[in-house]
N, CA, C and O atoms as CSV, one atom per row, in Angstrom:
chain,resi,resn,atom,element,x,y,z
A,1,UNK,N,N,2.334,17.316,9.884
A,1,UNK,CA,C,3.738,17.605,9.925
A,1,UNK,C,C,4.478,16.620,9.030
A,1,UNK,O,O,4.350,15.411,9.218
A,2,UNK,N,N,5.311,17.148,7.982
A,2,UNK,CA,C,6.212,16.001,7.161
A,2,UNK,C,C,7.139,15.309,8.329
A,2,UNK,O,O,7.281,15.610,9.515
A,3,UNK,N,N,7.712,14.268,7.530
A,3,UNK,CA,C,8.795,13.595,7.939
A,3,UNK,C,C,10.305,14.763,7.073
A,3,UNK,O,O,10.389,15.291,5.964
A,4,UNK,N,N,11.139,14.728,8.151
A,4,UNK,CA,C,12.626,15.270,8.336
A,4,UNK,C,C,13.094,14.333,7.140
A,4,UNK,O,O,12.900,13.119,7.078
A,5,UNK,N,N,13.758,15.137,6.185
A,5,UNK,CA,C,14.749,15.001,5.172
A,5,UNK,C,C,16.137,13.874,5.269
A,5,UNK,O,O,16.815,13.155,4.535
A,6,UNK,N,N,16.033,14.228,6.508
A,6,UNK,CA,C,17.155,13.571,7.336
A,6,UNK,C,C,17.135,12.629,8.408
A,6,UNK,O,O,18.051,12.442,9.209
A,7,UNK,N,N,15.799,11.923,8.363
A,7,UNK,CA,C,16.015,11.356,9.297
A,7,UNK,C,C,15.938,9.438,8.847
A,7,UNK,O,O,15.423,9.010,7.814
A,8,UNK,N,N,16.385,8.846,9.592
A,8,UNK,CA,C,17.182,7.790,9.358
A,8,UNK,C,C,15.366,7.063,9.083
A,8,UNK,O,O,14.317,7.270,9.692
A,9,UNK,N,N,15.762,6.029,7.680
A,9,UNK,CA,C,14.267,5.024,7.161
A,9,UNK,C,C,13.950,4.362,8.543
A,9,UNK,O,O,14.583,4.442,9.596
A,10,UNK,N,N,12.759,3.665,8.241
A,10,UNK,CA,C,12.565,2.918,9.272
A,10,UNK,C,C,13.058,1.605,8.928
A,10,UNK,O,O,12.802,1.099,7.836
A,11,UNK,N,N,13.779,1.011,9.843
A,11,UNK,CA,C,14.134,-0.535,9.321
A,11,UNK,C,C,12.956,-1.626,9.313
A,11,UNK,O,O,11.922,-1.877,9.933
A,12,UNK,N,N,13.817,-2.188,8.111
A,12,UNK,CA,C,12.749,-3.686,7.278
A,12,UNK,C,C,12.389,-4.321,9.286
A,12,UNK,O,O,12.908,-4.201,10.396
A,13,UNK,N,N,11.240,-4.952,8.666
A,13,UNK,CA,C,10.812,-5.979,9.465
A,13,UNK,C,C,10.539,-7.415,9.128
A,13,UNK,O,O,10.067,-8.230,9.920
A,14,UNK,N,N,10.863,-7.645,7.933
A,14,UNK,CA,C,10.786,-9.183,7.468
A,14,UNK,C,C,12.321,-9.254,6.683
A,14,UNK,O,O,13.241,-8.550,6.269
A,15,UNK,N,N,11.868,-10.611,6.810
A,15,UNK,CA,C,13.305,-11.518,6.137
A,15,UNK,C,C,13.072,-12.348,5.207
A,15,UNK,O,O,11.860,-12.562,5.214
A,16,UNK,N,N,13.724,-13.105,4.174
A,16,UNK,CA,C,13.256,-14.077,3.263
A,16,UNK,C,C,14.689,-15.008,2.827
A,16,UNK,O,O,15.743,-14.753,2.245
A,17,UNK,N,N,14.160,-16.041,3.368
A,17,UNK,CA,C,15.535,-16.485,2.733
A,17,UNK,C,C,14.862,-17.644,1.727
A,17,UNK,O,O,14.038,-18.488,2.080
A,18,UNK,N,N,15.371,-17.487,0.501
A,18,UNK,CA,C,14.478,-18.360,-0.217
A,18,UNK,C,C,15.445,-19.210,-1.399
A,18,UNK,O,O,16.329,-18.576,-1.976
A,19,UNK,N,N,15.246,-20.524,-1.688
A,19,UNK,CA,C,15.923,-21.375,-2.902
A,19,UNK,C,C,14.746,-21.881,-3.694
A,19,UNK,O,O,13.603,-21.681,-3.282
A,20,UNK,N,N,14.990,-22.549,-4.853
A,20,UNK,CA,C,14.306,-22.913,-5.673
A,20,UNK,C,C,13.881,-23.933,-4.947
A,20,UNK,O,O,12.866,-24.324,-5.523
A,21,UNK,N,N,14.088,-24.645,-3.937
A,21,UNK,CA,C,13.473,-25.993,-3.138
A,21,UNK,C,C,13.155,-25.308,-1.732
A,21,UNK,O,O,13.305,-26.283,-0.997
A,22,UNK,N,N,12.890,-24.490,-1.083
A,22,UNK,CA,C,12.854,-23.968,-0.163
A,22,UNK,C,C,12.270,-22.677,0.160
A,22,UNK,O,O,12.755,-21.824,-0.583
A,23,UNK,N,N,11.581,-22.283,0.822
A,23,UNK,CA,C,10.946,-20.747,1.153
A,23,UNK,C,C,11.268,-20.564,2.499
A,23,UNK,O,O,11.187,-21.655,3.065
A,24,UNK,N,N,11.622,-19.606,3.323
A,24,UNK,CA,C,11.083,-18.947,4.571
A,24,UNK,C,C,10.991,-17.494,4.907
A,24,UNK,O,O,11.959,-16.738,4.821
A,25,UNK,N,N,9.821,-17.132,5.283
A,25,UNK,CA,C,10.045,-15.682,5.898
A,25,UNK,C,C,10.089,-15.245,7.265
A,25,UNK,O,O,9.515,-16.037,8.012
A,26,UNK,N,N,10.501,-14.408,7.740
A,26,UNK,CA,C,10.711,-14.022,9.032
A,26,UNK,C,C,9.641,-12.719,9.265
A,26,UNK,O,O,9.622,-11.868,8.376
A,27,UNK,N,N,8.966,-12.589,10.159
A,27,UNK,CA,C,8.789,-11.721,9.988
A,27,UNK,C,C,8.677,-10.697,11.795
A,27,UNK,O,O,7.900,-11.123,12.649
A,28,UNK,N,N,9.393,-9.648,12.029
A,28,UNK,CA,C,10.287,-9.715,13.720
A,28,UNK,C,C,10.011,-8.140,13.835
A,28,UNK,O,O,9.717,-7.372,12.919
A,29,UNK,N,N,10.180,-7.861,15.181
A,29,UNK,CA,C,10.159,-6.778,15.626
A,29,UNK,C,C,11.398,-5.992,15.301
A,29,UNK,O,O,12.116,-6.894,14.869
A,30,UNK,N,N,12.204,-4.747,15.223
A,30,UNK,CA,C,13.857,-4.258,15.234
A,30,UNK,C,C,14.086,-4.764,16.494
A,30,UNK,O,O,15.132,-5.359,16.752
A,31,UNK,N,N,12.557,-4.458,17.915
A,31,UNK,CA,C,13.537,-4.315,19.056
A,31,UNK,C,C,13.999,-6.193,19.480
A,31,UNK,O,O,14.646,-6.580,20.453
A,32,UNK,N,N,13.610,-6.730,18.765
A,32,UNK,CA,C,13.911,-8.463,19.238
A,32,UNK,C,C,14.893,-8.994,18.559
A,32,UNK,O,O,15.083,-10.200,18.400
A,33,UNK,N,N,15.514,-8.145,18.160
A,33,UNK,CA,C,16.772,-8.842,16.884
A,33,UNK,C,C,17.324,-10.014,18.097
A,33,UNK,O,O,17.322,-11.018,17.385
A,34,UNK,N,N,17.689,-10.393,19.174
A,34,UNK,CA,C,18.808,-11.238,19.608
A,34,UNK,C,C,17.286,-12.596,19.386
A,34,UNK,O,O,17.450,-13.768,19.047
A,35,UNK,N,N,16.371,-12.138,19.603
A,35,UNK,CA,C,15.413,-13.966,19.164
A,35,UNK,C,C,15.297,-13.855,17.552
A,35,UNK,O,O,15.249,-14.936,16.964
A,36,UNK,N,N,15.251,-12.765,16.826
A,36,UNK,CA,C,15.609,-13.463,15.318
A,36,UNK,C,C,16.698,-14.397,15.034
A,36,UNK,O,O,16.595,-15.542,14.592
A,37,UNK,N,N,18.132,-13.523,15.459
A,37,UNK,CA,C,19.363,-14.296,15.433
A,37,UNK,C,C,19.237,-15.938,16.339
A,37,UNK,O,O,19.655,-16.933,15.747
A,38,UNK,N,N,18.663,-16.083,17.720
A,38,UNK,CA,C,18.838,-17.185,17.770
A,38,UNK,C,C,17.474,-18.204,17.034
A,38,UNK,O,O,17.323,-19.413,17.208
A,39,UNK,N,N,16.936,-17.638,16.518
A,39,UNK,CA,C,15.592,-18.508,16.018
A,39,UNK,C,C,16.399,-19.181,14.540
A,39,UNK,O,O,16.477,-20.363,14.206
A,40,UNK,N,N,16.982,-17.860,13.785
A,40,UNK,CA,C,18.051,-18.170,12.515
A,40,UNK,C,C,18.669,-19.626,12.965
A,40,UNK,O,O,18.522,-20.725,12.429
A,41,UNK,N,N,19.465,-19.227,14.221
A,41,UNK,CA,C,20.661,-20.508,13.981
A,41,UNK,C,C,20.450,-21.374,14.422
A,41,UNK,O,O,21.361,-22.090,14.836
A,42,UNK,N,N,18.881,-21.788,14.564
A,42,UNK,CA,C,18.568,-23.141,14.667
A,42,UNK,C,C,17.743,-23.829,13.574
A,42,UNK,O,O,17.259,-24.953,13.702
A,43,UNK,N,N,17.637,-23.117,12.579
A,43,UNK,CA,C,17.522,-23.432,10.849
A,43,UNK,C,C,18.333,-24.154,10.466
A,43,UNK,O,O,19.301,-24.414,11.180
A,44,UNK,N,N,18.220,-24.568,9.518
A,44,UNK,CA,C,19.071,-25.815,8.483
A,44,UNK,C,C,19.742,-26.896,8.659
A,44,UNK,O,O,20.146,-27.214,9.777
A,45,UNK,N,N,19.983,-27.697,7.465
A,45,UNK,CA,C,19.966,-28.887,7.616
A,45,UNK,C,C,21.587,-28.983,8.303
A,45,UNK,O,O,22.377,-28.051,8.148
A,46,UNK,N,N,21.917,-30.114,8.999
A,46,UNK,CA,C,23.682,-30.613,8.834
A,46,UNK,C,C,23.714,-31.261,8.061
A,46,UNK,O,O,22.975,-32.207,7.787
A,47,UNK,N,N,25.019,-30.665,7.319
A,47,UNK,CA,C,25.252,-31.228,6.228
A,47,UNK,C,C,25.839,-33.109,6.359
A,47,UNK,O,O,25.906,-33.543,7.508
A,48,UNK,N,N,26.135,-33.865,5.456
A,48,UNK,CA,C,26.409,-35.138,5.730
A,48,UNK,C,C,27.701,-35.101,5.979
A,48,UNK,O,O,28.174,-35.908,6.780
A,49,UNK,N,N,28.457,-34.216,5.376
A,49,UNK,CA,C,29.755,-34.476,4.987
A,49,UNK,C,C,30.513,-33.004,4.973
A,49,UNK,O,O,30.440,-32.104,4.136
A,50,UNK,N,N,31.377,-33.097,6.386
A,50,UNK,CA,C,31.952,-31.833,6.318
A,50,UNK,C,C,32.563,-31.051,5.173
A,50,UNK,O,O,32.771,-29.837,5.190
A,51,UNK,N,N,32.948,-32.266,3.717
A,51,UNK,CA,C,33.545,-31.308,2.139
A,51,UNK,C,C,32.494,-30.855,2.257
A,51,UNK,O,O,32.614,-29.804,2.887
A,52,UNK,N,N,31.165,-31.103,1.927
A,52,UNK,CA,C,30.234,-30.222,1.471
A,52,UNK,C,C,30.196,-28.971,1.463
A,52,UNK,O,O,29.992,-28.162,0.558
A,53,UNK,N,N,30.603,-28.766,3.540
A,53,UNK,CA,C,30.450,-27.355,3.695
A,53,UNK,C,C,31.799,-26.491,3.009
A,53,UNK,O,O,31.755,-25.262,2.947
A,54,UNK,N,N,32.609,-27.018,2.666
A,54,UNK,CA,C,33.631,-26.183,1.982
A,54,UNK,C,C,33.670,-26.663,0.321
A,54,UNK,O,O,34.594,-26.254,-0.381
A,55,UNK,N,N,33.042,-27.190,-0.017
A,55,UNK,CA,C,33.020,-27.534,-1.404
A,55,UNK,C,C,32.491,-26.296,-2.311
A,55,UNK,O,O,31.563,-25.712,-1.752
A,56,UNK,N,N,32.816,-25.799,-3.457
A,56,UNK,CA,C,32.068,-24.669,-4.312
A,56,UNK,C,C,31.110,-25.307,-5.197
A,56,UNK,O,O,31.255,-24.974,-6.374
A,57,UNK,N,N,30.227,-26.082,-4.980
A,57,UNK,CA,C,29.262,-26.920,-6.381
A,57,UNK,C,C,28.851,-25.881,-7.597
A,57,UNK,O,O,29.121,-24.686,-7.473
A,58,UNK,N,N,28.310,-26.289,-8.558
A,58,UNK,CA,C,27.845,-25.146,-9.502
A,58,UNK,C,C,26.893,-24.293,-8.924
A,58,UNK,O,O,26.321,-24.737,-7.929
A,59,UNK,N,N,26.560,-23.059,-9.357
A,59,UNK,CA,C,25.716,-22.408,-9.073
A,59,UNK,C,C,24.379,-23.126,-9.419
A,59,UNK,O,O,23.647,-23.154,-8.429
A,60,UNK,N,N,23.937,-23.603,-10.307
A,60,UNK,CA,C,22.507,-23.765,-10.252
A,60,UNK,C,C,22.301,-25.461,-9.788
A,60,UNK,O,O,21.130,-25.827,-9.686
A,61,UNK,N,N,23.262,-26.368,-9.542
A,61,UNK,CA,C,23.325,-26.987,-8.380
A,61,UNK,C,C,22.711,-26.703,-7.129
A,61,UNK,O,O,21.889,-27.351,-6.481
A,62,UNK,N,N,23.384,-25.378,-6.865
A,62,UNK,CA,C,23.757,-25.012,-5.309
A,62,UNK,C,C,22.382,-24.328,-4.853
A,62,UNK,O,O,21.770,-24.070,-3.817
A,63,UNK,N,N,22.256,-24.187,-6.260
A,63,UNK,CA,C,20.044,-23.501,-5.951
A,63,UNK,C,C,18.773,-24.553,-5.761
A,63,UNK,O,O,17.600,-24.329,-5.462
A,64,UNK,N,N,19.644,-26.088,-6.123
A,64,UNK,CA,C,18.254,-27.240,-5.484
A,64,UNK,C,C,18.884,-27.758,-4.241
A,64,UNK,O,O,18.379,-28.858,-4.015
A,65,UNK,N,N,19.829,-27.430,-3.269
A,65,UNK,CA,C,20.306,-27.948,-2.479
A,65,UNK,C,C,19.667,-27.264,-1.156
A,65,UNK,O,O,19.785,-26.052,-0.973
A,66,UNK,N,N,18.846,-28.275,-0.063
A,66,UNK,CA,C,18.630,-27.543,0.937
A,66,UNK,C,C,19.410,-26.742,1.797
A,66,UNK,O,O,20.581,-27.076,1.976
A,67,UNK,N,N,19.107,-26.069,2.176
A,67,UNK,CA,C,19.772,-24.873,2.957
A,67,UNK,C,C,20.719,-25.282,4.450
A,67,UNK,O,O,20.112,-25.504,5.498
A,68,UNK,N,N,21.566,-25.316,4.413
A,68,UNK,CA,C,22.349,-25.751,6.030
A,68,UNK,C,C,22.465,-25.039,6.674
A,68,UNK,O,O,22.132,-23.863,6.527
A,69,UNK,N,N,23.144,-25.694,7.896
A,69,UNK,CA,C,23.438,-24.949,9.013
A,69,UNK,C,C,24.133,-23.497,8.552
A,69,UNK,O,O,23.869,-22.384,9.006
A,70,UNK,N,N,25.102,-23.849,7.511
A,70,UNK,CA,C,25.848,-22.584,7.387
A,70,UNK,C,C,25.580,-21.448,6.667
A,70,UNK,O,O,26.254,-20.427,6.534
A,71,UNK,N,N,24.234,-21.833,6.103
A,71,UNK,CA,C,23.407,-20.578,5.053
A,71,UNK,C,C,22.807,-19.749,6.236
A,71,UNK,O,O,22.715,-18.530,6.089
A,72,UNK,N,N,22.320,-20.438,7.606
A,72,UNK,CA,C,21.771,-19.776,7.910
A,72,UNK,C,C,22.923,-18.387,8.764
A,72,UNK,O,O,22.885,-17.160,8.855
A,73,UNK,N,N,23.609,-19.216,9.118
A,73,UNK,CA,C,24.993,-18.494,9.950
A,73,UNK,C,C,25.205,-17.299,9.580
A,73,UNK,O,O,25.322,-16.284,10.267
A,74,UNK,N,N,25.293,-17.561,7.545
A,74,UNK,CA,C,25.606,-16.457,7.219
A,74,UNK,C,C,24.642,-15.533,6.778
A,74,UNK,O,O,24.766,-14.347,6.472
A,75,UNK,N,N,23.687,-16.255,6.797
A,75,UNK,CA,C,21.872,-14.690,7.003
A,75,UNK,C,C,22.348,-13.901,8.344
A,75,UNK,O,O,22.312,-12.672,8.406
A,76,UNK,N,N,22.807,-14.742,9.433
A,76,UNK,CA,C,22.640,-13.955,10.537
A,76,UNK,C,C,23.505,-13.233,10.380
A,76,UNK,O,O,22.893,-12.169,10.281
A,77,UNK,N,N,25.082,-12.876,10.223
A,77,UNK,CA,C,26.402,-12.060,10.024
A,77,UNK,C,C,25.862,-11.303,8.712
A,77,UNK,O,O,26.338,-10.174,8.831
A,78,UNK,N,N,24.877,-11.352,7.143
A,78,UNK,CA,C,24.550,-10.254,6.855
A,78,UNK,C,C,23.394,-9.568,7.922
A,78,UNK,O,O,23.434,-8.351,8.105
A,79,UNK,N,N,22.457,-10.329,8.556
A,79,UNK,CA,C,21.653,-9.049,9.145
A,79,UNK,C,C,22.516,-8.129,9.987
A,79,UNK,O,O,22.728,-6.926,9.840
A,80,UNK,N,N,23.003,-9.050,10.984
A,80,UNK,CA,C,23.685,-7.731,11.687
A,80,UNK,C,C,24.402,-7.138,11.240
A,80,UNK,O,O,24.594,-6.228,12.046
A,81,UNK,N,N,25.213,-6.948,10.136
A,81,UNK,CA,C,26.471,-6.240,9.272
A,81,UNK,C,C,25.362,-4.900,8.709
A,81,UNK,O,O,25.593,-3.693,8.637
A,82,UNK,N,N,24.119,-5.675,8.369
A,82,UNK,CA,C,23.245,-4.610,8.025
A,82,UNK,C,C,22.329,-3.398,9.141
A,82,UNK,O,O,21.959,-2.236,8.975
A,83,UNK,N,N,22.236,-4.285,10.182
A,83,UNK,CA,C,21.505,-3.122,11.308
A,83,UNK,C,C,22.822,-2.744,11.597
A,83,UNK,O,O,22.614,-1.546,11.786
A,84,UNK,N,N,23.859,-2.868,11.747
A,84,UNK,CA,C,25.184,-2.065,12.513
A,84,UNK,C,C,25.442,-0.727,11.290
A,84,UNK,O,O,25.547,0.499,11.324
A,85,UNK,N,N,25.462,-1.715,10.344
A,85,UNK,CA,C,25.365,-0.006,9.525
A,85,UNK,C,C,24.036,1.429,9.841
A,85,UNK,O,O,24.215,2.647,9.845
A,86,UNK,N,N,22.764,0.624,10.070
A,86,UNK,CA,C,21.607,1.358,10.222
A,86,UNK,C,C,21.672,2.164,11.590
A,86,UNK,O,O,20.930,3.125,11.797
A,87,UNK,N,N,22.625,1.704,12.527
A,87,UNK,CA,C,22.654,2.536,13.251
A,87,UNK,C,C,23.414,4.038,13.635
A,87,UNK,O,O,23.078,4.660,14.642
């Protein structure tokens, strides 16, 4: 029997968040999304210095700089922005 024309992909099951100094992958069930999200926001570094987190550095700066608290924050607000659409 084919698969329906219409019926909704199956959603990703891995994640990657990656910098030129840094790798990680995720790799999660759909039905466990609330332990991806809290596994996410206990990733990255604190930063030293609260400018940092609002500072704009150059872009290819900003690609040897380890990853903070707030990179990961915002992996988690795109995943879910992305399964809320998938549903």
């Amino acid at each position: 029997m084919g698969a329906s024309p219409f019926a909704k992909p199956e959603p990703e099951n891995s994640l990657m968040v990656v910098t030129t100094r840094e790798e990680y992958c995720f790799l999660w069930d759909p039905d466990c999304l609330p332990e991806l999200v809290e596994s996410l926001l206990g990733y990255g570094e604190i930063p030293d210095d609260l400018a940092e987190l609002t500072s704009l550095p150059a872009l290819h700066t900003r690609a040897d700089r380890p990853l903070t608290v707030e990179h990961f924050r915002s992996v988690v607000r795109e995943l879910l922005a992305k399964r809320h659409r998938e549903l």
